[in-house]
Each structure stands twice: as C-alpha cells, then as structure tokens.
MDTraj code that builds the backbone (N, CA, C; nanometers):
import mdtraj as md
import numpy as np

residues = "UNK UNK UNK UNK UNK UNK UNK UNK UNK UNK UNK UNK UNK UNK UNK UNK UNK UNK UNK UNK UNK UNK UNK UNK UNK UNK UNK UNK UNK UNK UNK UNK UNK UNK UNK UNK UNK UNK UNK UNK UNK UNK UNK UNK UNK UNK UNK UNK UNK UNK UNK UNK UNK UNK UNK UNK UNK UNK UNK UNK UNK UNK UNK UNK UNK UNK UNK UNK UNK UNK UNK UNK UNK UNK UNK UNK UNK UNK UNK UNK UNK UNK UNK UNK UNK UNK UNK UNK UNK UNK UNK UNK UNK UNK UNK UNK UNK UNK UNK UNK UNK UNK UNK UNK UNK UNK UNK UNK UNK UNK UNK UNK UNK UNK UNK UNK UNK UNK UNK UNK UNK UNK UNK UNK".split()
xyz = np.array([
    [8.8775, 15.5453, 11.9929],
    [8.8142, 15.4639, 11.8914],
    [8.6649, 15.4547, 11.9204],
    [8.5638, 15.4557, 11.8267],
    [8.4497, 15.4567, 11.8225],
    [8.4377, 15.2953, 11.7537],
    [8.3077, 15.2427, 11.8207],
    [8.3083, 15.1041, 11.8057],
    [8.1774, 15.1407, 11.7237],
    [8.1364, 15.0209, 11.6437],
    [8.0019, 15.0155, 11.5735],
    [7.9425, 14.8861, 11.6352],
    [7.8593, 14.9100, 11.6358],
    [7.7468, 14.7723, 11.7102],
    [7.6703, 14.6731, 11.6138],
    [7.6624, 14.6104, 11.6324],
    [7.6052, 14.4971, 11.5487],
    [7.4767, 14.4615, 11.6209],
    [7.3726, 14.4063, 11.5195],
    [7.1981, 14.3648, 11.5691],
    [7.2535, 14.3211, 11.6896],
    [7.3216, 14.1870, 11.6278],
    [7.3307, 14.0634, 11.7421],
    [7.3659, 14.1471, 11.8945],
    [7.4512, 14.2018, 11.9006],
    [7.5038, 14.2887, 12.0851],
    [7.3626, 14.3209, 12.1045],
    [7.3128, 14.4243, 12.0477],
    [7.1435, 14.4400, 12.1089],
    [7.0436, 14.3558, 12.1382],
    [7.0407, 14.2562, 12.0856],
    [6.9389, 14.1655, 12.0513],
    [6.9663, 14.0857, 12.1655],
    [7.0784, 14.0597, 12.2239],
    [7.1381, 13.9416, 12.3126],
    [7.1197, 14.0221, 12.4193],
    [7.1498, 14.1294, 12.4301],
    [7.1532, 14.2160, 12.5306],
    [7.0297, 14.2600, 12.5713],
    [6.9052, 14.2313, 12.5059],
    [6.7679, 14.2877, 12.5686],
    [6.6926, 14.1528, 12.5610],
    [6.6982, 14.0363, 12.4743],
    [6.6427, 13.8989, 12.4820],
    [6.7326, 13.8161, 12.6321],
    [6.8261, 13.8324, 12.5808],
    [6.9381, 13.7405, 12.6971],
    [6.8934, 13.5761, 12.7372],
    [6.8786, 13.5284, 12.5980],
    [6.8176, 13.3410, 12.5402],
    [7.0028, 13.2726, 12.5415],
    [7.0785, 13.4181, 12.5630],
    [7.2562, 13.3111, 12.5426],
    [7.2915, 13.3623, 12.6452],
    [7.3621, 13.2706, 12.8106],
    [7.3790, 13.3592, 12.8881],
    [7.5412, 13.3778, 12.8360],
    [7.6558, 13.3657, 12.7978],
    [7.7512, 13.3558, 12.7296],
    [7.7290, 13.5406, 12.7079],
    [7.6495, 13.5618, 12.5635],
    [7.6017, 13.6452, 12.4945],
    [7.6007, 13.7537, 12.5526],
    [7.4412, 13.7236, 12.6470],
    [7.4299, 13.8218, 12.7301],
    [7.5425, 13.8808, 12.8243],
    [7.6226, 13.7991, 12.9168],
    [7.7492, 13.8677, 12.9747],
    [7.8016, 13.9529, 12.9135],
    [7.8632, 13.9282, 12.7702],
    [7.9314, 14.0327, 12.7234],
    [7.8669, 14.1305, 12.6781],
    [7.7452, 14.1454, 12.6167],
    [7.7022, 14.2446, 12.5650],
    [7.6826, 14.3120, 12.6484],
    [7.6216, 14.2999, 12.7868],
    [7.5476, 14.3669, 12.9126],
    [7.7126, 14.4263, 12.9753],
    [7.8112, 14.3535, 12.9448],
    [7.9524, 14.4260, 12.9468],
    [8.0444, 14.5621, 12.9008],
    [7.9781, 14.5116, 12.7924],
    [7.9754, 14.6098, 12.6414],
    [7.9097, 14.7110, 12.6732],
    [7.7541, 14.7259, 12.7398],
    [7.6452, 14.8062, 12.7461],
    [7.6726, 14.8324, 12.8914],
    [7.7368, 14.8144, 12.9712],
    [7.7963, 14.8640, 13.0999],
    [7.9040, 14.9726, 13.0534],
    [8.0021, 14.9581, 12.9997],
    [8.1303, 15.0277, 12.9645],
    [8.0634, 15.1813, 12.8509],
    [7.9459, 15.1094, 12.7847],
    [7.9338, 15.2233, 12.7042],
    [7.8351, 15.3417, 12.7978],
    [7.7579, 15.2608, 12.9014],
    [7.6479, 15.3858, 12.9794],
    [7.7325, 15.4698, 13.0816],
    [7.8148, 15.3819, 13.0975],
    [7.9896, 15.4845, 13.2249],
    [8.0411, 15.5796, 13.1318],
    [8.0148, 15.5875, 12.9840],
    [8.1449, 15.6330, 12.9009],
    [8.2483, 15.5982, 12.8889],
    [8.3096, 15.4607, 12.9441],
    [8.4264, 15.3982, 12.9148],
    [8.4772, 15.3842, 12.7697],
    [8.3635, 15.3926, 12.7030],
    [8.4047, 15.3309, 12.5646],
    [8.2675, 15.4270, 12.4767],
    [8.3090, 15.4582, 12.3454],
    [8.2402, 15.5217, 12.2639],
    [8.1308, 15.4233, 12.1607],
    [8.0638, 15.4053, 12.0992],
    [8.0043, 15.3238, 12.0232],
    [7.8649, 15.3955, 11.9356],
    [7.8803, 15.3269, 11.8017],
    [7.7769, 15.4048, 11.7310],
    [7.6558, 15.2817, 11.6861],
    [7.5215, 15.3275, 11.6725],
    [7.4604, 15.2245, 11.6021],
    [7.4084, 15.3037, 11.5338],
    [7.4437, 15.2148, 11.3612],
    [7.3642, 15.2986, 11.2443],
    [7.2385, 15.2914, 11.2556],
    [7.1687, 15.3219, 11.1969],
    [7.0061, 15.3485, 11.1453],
    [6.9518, 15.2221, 11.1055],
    [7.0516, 15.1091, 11.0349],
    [7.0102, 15.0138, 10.9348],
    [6.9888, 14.9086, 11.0648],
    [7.1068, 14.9073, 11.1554],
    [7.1639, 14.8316, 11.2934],
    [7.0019, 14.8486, 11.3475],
    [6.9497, 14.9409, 11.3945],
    [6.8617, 14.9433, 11.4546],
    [6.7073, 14.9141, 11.4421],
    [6.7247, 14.9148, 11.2588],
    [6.6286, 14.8444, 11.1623],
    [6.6436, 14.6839, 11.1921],
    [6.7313, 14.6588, 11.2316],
    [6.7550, 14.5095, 11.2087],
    [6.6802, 14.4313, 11.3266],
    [6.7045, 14.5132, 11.4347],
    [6.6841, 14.4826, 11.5792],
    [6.5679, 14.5036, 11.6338],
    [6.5395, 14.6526, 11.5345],
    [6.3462, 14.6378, 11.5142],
    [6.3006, 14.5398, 11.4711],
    [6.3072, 14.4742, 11.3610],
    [6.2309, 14.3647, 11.2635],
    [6.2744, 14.2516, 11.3169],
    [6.3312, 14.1787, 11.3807],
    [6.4469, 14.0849, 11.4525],
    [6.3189, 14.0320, 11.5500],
    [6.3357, 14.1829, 11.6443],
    [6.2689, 14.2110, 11.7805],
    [6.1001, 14.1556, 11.7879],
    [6.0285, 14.2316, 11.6964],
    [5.8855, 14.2519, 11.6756],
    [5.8436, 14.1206, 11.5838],
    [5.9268, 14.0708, 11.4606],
    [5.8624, 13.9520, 11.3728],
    [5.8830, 13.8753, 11.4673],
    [6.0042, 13.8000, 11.4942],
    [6.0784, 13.7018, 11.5528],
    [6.0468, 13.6645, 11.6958],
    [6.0722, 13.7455, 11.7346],
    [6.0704, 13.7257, 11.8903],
    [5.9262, 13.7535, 11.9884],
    [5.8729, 13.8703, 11.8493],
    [5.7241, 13.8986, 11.9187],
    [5.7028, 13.9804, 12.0345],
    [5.8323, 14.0704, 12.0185],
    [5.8126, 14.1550, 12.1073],
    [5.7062, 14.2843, 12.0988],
    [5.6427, 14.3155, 12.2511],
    [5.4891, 14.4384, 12.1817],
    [5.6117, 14.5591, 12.1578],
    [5.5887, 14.6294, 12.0660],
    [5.6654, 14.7377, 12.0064],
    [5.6435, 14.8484, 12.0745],
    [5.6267, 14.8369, 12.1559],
    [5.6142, 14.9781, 12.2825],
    [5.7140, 14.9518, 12.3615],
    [5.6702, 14.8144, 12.4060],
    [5.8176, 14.7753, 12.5202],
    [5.9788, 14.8019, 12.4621],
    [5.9540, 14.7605, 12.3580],
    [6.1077, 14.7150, 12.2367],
    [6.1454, 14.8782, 12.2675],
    [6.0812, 14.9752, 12.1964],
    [6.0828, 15.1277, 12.1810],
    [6.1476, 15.1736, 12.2921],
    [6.0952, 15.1281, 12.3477],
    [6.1429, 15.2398, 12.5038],
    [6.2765, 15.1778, 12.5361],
    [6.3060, 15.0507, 12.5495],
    [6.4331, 14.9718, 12.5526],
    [6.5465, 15.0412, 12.4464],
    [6.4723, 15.0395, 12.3605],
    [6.5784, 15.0988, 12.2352],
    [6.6216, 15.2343, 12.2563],
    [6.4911, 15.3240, 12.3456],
    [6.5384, 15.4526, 12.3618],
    [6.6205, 15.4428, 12.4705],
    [6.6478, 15.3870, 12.5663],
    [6.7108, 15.4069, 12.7223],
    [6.9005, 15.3513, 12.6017],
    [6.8872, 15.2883, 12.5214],
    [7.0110, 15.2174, 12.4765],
    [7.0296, 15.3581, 12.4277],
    [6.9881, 15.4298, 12.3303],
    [7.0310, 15.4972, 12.2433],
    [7.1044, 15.6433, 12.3485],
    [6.9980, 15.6314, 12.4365],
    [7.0646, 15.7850, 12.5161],
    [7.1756, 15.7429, 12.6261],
    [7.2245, 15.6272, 12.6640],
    [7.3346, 15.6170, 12.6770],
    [7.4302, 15.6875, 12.6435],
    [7.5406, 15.7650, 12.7374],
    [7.6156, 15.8448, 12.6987],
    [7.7284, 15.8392, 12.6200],
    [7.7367, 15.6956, 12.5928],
    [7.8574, 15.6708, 12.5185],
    [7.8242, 15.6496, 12.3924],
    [7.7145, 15.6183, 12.3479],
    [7.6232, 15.6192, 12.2312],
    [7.7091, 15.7714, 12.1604],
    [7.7213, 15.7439, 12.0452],
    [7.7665, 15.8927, 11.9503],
    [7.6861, 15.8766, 11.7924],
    [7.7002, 15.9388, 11.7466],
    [7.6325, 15.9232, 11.6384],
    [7.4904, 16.0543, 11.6336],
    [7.4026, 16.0122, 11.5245],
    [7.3493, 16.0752, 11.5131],
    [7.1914, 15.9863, 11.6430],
    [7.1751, 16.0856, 11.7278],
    [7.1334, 16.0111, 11.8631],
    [6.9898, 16.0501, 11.8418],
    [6.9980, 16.2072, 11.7758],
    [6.8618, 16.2808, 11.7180],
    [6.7364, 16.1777, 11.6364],
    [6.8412, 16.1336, 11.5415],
    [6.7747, 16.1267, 11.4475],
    [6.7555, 15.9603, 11.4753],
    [6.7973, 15.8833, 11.5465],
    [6.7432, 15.7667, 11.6185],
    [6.6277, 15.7819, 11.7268],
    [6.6312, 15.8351, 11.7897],
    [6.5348, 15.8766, 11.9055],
    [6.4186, 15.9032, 11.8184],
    [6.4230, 15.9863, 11.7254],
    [6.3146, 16.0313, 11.6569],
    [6.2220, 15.9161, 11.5651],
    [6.3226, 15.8396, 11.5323],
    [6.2708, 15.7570, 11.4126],
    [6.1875, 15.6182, 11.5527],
    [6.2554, 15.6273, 11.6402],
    [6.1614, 15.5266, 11.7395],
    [6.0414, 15.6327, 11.7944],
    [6.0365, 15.7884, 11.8199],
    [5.9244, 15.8429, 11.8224],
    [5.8040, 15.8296, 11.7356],
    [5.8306, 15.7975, 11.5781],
    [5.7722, 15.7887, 11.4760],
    [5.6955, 15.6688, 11.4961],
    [5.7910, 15.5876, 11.5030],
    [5.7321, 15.4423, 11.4736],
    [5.6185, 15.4007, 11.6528],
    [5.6596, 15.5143, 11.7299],
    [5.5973, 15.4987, 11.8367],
    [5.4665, 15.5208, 11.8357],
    [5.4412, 15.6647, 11.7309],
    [5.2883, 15.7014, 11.7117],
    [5.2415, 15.7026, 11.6318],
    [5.3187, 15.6327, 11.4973],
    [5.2201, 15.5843, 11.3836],
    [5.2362, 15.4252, 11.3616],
    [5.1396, 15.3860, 11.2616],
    [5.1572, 15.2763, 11.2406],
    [5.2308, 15.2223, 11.1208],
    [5.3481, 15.2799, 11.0588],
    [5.4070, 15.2679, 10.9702],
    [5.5645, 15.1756, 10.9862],
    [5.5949, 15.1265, 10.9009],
    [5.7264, 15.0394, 10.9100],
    [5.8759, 15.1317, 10.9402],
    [6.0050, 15.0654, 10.9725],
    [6.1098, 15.1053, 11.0064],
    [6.1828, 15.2818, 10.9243],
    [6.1374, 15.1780, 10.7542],
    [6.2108, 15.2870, 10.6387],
    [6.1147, 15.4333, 10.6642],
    [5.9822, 15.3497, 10.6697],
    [5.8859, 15.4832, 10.6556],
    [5.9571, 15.5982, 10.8187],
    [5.9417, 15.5382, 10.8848],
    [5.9844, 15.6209, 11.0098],
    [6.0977, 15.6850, 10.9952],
    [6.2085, 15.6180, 10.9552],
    [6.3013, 15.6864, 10.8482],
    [6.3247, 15.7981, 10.7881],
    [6.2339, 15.8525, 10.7171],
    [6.1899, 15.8994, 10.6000],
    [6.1559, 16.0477, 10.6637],
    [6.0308, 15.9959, 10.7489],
    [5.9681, 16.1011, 10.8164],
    [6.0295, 16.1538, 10.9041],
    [6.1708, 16.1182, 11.0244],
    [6.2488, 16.1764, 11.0671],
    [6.3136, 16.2862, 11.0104],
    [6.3692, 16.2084, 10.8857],
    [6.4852, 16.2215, 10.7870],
    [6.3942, 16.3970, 10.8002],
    [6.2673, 16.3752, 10.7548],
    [6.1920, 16.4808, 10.7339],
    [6.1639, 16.6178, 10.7994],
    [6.1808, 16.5371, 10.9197],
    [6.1058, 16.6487, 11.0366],
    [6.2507, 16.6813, 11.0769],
    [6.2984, 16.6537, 11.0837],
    [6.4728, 16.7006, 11.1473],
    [6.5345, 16.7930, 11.0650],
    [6.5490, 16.7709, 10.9735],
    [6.6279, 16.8067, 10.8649],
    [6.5551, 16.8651, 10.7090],
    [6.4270, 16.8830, 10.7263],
    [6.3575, 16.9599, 10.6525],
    [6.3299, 16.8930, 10.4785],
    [6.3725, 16.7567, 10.4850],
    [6.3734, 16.7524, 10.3648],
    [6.3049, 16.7061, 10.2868],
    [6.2307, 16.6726, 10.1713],
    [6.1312, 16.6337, 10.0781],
    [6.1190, 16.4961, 10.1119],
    [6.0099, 16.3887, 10.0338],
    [6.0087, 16.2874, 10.0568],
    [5.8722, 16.2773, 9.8989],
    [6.0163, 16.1565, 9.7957],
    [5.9274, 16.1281, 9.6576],
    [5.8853, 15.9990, 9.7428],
    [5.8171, 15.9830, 9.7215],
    [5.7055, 15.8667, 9.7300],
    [5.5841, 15.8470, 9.6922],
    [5.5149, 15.7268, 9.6746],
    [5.3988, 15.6779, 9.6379],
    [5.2954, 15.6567, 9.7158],
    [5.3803, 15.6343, 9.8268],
    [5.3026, 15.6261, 9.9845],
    [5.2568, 15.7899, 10.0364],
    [5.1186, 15.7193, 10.0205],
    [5.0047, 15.8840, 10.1104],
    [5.0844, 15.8362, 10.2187],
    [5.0684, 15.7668, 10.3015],
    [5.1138, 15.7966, 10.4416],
    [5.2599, 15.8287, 10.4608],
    [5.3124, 15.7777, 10.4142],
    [5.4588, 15.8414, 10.4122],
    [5.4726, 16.0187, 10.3698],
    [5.4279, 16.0378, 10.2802],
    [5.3967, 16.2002, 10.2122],
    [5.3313, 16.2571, 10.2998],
    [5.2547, 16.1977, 10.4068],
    [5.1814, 16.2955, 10.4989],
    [5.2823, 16.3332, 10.6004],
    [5.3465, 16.2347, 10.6706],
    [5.3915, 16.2801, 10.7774],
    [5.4868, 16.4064, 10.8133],
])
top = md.Topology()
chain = top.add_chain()
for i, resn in enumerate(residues, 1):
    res = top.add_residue(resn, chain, resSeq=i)
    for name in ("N", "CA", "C"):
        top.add_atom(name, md.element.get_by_symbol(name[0]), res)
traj = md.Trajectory(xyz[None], top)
C-alpha cells in the first residue's frame, strides 16, 4: 500500500510546535527514509506546505527548500520525485510563486507549452 501524505505530517514534522504531532510524523518519516513503508506527496500537498511554511510560519524559503528536498528524496517517497525536486529547483532560482514553478517544471521535464499571460511564466 502506498500512503498519501497530508500538509499537516510535513508541517508538524519540520515546525515540531505539537510534540504529540511531531512523534508521529518523525515516525512516519522514519519508516518512510528505511523504506518500511511507501508514501506519495502530490504537487498540491507540497503547495500547501510551501504557502503554510513561508506566509505563516515565516520560514526563509531556502531553508524550507532544502528541507523539502531531503523529504522528497527519501526512498520511500514514490511518485513523481522528478517533477517535485524540480518544481523546488524553480522556485529556488526564481522569484516566482508555487503554480508558476509548476508550470515551468511541467515545462522543462516534459516539454510542454505554457498559455499564459504571465511574461515570466512564458519565459521560463
């Protein structure tokens, strides 16, 4: 069975403000870096935990990034791992929002067009 992750497991698991929280998730995130257990986080999941992370909590978005990347390459992590890694590369060296990074992955990976209104989005 492949598990799906929710904001909250990440969020608890790299803030750790619930120690409750934190136990299990850091449980959760133990079992998944052994490969004990399989687990996916969508694209949207990780949108959430971006904007969560950086409005809310005020985290500098370099630190968050790199946190997010050490989670994502976890070996038990499945999913599309590419195209996460990438979209935190994006957002690493431009200054554009979650979707836009998105977009431009979506782009550079997989070759594909991008309608938009946004010059900066159309550039990348």
């Amino acid at each position: 069975m492949v598990y799906l992750i929710d904001a909250n497991i990440i969020i608890r698991f790299l803030v750790g403000d619930n120690a409750e929280h934190l136990t299990i998730s850091r449980g959760f995130f133990e079992q998944i870096e052994l490969d004990e257990i399989k687990a996916e986080i969508l694209d949207v999941v990780l949108m959430e935990v971006y904007f969560v992370m950086t409005k809310f909590y005020k985290i500098a978005k370099n630190e968050l990034i790199e946190d997010l990347k050490k989670i994502v390459a976890m070996s038990g992590i499945v999913g599309d791992k590419v195209l996460l890694i990438e979209v935190l590369n994006v957002l690493e060296h431009r200054n554009i929002d979650f979707v836009d990074a998105l977009l431009c992955a979506k782009k550079e990976l997989y070759g594909y067009g991008i309608l938009s209104f946004d010059k900066e989005v159309k550039r990348c």
